[in-house]
C-alpha angles and dihedrals in degrees: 000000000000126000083249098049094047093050075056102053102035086047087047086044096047089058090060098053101033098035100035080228105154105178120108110272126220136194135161123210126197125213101191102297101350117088121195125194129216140207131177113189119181098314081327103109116177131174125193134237117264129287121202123224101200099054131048097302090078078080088058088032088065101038087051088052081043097052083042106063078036088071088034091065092045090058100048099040 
């Protein structure tokens, strides 16, 4: 696991335990073109290959921000 990846999951981490939120959390980090999303389920942390901004995966890119705030919406209505 990257250094990025580990300030994600211990501050993911850290909302479970502080904050007593059990959803499931989601975040997304970018590294110049390459975005990489991230999930933490229970102790179950996964992080996705990587999409490329600059080719056609900005198309996924924006459906998965789109289901995202999707899911967003569901929690806080």
């Amino acid at each position: 696991m990257r250094q990025l990846e580990c300030k994600i999951y211990f501050a993911f981490f850290g909302m479970h335990v502080i904050l007593r939120f059990f959803q499931p959390l989601y975040g997304c980090y970018v590294m110049g073109r390459l975005w990489f999303f991230v999930v933490l389920e229970g102790i179950e942390y996964s992080t996705s290959l990587a999409f490329d901004a600059t080719k056609d995966d900005i198309k996924e890119i924006f459906g998965i921000l789109q289901n995202t705030k999707g899911l967003i919406l569901k929690l806080i209505n």
